[in-house]
C-alpha positions in Angstrom: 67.2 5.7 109.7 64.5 8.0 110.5 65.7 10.9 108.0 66.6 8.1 105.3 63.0 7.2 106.1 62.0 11.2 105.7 63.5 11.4 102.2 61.7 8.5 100.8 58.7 9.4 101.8 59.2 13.0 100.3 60.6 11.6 97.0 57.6 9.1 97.1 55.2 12.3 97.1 57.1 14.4 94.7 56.7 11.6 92.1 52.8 10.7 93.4 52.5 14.6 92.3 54.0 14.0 89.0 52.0 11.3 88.3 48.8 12.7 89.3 49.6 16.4 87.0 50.3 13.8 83.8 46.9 12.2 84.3 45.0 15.6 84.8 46.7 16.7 81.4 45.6 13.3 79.6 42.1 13.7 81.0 42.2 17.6 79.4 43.4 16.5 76.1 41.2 13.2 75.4 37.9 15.7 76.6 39.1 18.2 73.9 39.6 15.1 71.2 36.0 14.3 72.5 34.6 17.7 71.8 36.1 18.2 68.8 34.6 15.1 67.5 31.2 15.8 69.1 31.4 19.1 66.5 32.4 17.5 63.9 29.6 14.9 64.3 26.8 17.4 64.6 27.9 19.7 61.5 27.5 16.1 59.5 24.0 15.2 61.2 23.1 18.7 60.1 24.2 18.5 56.7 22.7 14.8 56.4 18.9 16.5 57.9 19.3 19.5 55.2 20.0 16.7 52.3 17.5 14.5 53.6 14.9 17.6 53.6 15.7 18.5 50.2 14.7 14.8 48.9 11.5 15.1 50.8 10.8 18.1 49.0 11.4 16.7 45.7 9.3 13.3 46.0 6.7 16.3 47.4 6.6 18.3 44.2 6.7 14.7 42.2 3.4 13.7 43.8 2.0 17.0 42.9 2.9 16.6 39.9 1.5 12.9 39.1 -1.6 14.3 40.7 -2.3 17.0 38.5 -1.3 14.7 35.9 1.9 16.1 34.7 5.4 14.5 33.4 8.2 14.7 36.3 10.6 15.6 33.2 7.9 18.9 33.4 8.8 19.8 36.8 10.9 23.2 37.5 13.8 22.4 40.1 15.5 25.1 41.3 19.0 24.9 41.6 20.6 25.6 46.2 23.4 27.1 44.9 22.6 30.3 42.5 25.1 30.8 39.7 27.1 33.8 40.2 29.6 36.1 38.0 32.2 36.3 40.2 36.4 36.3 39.2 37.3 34.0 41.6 41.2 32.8 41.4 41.2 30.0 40.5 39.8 31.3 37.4 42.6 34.8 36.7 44.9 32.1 37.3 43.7 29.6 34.3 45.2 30.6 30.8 42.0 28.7 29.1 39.5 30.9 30.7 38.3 33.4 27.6 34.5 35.3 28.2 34.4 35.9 24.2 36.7 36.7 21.3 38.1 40.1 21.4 37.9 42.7 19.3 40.2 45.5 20.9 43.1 43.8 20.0 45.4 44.7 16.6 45.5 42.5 13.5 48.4 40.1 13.9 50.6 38.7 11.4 53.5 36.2 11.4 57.1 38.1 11.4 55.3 41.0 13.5 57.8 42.3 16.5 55.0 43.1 19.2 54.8 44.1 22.7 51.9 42.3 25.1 51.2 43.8 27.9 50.8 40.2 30.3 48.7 39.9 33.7 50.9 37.5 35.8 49.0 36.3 39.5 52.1 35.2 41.6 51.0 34.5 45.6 48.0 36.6 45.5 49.5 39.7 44.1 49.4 40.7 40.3 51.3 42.3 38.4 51.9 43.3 34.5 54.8 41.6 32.8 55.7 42.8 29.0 57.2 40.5 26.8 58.8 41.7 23.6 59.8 39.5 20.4 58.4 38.2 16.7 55.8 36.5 16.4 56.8 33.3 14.6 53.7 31.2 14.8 49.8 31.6 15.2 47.7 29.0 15.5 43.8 30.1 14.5 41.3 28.3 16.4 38.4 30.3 17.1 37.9 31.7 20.7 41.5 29.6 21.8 43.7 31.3 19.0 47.5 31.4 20.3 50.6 33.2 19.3 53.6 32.0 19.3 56.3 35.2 20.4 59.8 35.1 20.2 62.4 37.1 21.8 66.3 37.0 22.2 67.7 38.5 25.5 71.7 38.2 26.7 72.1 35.4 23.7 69.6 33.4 25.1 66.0 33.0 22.9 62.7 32.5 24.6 59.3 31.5 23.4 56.3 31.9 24.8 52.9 31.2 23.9 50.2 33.7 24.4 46.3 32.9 24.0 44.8 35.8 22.7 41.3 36.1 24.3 42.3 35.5 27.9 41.6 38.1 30.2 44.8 38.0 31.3 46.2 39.4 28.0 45.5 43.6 28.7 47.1 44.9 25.6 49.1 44.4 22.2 50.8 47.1 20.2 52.4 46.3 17.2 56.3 47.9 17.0 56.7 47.2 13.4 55.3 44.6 10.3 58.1 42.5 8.8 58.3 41.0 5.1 57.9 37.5 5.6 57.3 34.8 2.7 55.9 31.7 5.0 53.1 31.7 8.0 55.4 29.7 10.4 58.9 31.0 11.2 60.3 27.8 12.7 63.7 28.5 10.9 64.5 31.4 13.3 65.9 29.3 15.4 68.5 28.2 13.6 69.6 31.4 13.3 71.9 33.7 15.8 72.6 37.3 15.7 72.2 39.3 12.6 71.2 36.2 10.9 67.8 36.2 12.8 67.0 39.5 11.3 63.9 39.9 9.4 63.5 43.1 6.6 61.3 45.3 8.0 58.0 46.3 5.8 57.5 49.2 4.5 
């Protein structure tokens, strides 16, 4: 009886020890979940002080200004954040971000074969892609003018649309002008083969 009495016991401590090594690694994790709140807390109280400042100021510089006997619309506010020039990603990555219209690019005419020399951002890394076909549409709208290229590889035809004054468009060259009678070449693609030939101009 006495060593049955001997294991118990030990067994009874082994799992006391357990017990005890769970709670000390609750306790660890709950004051981390505290602390990390605590932060969180104070970065917000700090944020709520610098906003709360800011309106102070403003109903300061009002006051001033109904004292000297000026308009608030009068009043000069600066703006916290300064407006910067900066290429940030998001923006090389948007196709309807144009700076001005260009003028280093080559005069473009429906039934042109050209060659565009395309900017193309994929996970952080760029690279220049060149697509080569006929141009079969262009659609003139100012700043946002588009082309519409054309281009048959392996039998299969893709399109894509290019907007001319993006920066991401770094060059054009024209191959050669074709003799077209209409602005839009829709009925290329119809066509297969020889068929989707166009006479070249001369």
């Amino acid at each position: 009886m006495s060593d049955e009495k001997k294991k118990s016991t030990k067994t009874e401590q082994a799992e006391n020890k357990k017990v005890e090594a769970k709670d000390e690694s609750v306790k660890k994790e709950t004051e981390k979940k505290i602390e990390t709140k605590d932060v969180g807390k104070k970065v917000d109280t700090e944020v709520i002080k610098d906003d709360v400042k800011a309106v102070e100021e403003k109903k300061e510089e009002v006051k001033k200004a109904v004292e000297e006997d000026k308009a608030p619309d009068q009043i000069e506010v600066k703006d916290e954040k300064p407006v910067t020039e900066s290429k940030s990603k998001s923006n090389s990555g948007n196709l309807n971000f144009y700076s001005e219209i260009r003028s280093d690019l080559p005069e473009l005419r429906s039934g042109d074969i050209i060659r565009v020399s395309y900017r193309v951002v994929e996970g952080g890394k760029e690279r220049i892609q060149i697509f080569e076909g006929t141009i079969i549409a262009m659609k003139n709208s100012g700043i946002a003018k588009t082309i519409t290229v054309r281009k048959t590889s392996f039998g299969i035809s893709i399109e894509r649309i290019f907007p001319l004054n993006s920066k991401l468009v770094q060059k054009i060259e024209v191959k050669k002008h074709s003799k077209v009678r209409r602005a839009k070449l829709y009925y290329l693609r119809k066509l297969k083969g020889k068929a989707a030939r166009l006479k070249e101009l001369r």
